[in-house]
C-alpha positions in Angstrom: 28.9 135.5 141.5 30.2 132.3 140.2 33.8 132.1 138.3 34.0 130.5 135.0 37.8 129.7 132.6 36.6 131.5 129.6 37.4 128.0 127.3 41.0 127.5 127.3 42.1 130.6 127.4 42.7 130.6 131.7 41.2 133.7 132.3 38.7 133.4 135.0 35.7 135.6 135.0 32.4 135.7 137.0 29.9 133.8 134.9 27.8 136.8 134.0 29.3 138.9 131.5 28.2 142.0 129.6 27.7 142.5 125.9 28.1 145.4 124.0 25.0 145.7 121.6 22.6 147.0 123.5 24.7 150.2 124.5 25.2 151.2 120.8 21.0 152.1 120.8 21.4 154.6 123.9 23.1 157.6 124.6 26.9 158.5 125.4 25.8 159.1 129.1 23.3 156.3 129.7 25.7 154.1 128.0 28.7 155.0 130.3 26.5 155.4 133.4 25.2 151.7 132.3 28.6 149.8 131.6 30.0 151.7 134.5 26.9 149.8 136.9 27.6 146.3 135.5 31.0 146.6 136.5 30.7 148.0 140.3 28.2 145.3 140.5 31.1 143.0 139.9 31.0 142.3 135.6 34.4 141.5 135.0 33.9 140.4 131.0 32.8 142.5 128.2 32.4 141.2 124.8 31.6 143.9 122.1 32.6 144.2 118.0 33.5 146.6 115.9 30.4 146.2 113.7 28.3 147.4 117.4 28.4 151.1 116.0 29.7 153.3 119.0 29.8 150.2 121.5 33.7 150.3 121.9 34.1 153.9 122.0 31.1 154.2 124.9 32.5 151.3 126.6 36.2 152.4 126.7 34.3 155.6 128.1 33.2 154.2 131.0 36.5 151.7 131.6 38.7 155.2 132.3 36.5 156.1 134.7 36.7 153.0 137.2 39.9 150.9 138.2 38.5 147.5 138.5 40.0 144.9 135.8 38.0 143.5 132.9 38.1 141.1 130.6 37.4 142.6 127.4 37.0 140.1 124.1 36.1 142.6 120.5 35.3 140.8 117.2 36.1 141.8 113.6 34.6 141.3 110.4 38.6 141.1 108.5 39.1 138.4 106.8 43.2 139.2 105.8 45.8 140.0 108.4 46.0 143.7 107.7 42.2 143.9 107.9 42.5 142.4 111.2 45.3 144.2 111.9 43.2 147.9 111.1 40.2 147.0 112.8 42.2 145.9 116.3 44.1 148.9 116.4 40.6 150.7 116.2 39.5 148.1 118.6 42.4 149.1 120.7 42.5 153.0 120.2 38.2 153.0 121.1 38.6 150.8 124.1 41.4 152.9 125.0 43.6 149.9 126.1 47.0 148.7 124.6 45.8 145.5 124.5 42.7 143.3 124.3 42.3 140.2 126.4 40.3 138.5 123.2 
C-alpha cells in the first residue's frame, strides 16, 4: 500500500485508512472482527468521532487485541475547552489509549 504525511502533521500512513461510521450499525463482534481485518491487512489510520454511537468503544475493542500501531484521529462536537476537554478523555478512556494521535 502506498504511504501518505497525513497534512502537516508527519505521521505517515498507508493511503487507505478506515472510518469509524459504518461499525457503529453492526454488532460488537462483527465490529471487532471487522476493524481487527482492516488492520492485519495493513490499515494503519482510523478516523472515528464521538457522535459515531459505539464506534470508539468497538474500535478500542479490537485495538487490545492486535499489537500493530495505528494512527487513530476522533472528532468532537465541543465548542469550549472543557467540552473538549470531557469528550477526549471519553475519546481516550473508549479507545482505551492515553493518547490520540489526532
Amino acid at each position: 500500500m502506498k504511504r501518505i504525511v497525513l497534512g502537516k502533521t508527519g505521521l505517515q500512513v498507508n493511503r487507505l485508512g478506515f472510518g469509524g461510521i459504518p461499525i457503529m450499525r453492526v454488532d460488537e463482534k462483527q465490529a471487532v472482527e471487522t476493524v481487527l481485518h482492516a488492520v492485519e491487512k495493513g490499515i494503519d489510520f482510523i478516523d472515528t468521532s464521538r457522535v459515531y454511537a459505539t464506534s470508539e468503544r468497538k474500535i478500542g475493542m479490537a485495538l487490545r487485541q492486535t499489537d500493530r500501531r495505528v494512527v487513530l484521529a476522533s472528532k468532537s462536537k465541543g465548542r469550549t475547552s472543557d467540552e473538549l476537554r470531557v469528550e477526549l478523555e471519553t475519546s481516550m478512556r473508549e479507545l482505551q489509549r492515553d493518547y490520540l494521535d489526532l
